[in-house]
N, C-alpha and C positions, 0 to 999 in steps of 0.2 A: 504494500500500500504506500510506502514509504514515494518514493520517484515517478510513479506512473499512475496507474489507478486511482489515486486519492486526485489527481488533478479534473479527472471527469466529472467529479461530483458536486454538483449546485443544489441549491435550494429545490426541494421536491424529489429529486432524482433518486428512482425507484435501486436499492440496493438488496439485495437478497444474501443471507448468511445461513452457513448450516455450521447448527454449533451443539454436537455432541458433547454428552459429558464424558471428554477424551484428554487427550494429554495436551493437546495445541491450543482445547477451550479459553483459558486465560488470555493467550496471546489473539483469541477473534474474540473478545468479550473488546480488547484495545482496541481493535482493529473500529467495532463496531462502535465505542464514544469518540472515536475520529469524527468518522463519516456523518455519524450525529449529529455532533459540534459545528458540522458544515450543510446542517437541515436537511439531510437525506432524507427520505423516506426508509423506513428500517423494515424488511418482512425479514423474519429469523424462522426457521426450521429447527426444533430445539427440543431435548429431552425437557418432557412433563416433567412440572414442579420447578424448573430452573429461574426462580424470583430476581436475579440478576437482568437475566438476557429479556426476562416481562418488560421492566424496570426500562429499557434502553429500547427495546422494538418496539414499532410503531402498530405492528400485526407479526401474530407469533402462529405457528404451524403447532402442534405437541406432537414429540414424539414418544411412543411407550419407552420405558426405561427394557432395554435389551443385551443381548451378550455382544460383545465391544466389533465381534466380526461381521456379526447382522444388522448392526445401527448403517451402513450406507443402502442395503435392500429396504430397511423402512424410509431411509431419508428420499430414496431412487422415488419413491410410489409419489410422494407429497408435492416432489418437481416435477415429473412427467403433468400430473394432473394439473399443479399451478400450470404448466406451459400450455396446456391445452385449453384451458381458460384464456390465457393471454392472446395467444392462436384465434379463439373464436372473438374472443373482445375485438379484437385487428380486422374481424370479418374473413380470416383465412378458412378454406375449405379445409379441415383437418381429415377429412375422409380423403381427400384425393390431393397429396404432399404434391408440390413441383417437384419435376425432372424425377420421379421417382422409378418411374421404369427406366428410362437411361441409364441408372447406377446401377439396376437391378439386372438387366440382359446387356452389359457389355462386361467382356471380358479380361 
């Protein structure tokens, strides 16, 4: 976040964090009153019960508290669907992706 990324970020600018209760948590808990401090919009993906990441997100996902190797197939489920939302919000056809057969039958 340090040099590049933190430069995108204005007032409103929609940020998404996924912040397991993991080893790196602390260091995106920072990450995340950065982006704050510069009026982000905060949605977090976040292990249930985590009163910190409530505390700083603007809109929080919960995730069930899980074994440390399964928390990214729960966090996978919460982004695919947020995207799909975002997808239809935009008016994109999510049933039928561009160029999707081109990637699919060349070889």
């Amino acid at each position: 976040m340090k040099h590049g990324p933190i430069a995108l970020v204005d007032e409103g600018y929609p940020v998404v964090f996924v912040v397991p209760d993991d080893a790196v948590r602390d260091k995106t808990i920072s990450n995340m009153a950065e982006v704050k401090a510069r009026g982000a919009h905060i949605i977090a993906v976040a292990t249930e019960g985590d009163g910190q990441v409530e505390s700083l997100a603007d809109d929080v996902m919960w995730l069930p508290p899980t074994a440390p190797w399964c928390t990214p197939i729960t966090a996978a489920v919460y982004l695919q669907l947020m995207a799909r939302d975002v997808a239809i919000a935009r008016g994109c056809d999510v049933d039928r992706p561009r160029n999707l057969a081109k990637s699919v039958t060349t070889e």
